[in-house]
C-alpha positions as CSV (number, residue, x, y, z in Angstrom):
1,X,3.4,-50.9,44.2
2,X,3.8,-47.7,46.3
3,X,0.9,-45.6,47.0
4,X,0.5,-42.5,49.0
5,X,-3.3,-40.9,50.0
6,X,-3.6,-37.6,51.9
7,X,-6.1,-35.0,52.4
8,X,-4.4,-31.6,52.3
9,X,-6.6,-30.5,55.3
10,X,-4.7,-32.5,57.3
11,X,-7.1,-34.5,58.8
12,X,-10.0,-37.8,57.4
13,X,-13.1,-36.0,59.0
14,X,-13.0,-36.1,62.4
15,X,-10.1,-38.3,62.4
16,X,-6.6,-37.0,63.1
17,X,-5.4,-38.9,60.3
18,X,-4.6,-36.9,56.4
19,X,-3.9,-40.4,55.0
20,X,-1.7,-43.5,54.5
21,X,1.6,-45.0,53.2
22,X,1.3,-48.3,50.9
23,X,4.6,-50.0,50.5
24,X,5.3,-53.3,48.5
25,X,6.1,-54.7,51.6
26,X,2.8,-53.6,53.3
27,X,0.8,-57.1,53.4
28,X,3.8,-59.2,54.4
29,X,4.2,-56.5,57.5
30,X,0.7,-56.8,58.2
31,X,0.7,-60.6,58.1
32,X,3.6,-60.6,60.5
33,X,2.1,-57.8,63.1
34,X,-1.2,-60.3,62.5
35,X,-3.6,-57.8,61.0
36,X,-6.2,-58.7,59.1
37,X,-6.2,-56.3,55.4
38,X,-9.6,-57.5,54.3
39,X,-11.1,-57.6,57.8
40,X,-10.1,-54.1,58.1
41,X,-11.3,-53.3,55.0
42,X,-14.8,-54.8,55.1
43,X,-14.8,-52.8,58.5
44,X,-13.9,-49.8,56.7
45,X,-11.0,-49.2,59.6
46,X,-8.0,-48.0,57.2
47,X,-7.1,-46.1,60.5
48,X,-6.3,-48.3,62.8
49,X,-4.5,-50.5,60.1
50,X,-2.3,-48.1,59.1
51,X,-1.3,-46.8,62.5
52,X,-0.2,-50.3,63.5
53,X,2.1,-50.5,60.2
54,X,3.4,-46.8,61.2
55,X,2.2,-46.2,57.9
56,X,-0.7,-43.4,58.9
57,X,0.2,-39.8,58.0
58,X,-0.8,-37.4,60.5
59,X,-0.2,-33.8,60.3
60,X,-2.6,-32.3,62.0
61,X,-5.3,-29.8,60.8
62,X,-3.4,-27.3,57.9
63,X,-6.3,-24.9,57.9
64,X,-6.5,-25.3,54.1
65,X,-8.5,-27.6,52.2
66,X,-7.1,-27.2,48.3
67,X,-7.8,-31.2,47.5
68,X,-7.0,-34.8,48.2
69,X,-4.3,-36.2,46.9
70,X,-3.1,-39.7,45.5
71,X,-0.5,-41.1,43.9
72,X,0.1,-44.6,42.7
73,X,3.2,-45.8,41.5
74,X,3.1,-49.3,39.7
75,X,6.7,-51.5,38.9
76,X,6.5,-54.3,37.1
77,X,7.8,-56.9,38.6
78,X,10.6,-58.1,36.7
79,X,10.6,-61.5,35.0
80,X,12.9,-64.9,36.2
């Protein structure tokens, strides 16, 4: 699965973060940097998560706010 979230303002409220990279590789990564998804999750800290994957998108404030955006792209995985 590949998913991509981003706010088109540029920015996650006061955060400097627009949103985040998911990669099918994402959880093993995590596992081996030794973060903790659901920990992060239940903490509601997609931030820090993300920025220790180098998967956080930040693009600074765009000075437009026309919508979020996200896009999932599921692959089956093939069979064997």
């Amino acid at each position: 699965m590949h998913a991509l979230a981003g706010d088109t303002d540029g920015v996650d409220g006061m955060a400097p973060v627009a949103g985040a990279l998911w990669r099918p590789d994402t959880l093993a990564r995590a596992a081996a940097a030794g973060l903790d998804p659901a920990g992060s999750l239940a903490r509601n800290d997609a931030h820090s998560f993300f920025a220790a994957l180098g998967d956080a998108i930040v693009t600074g404030p765009t000075l437009t706010n026309v919508n979020d955006f996200r896009a999932v792209l599921v692959q089956p995985v093939p069979a064997g």
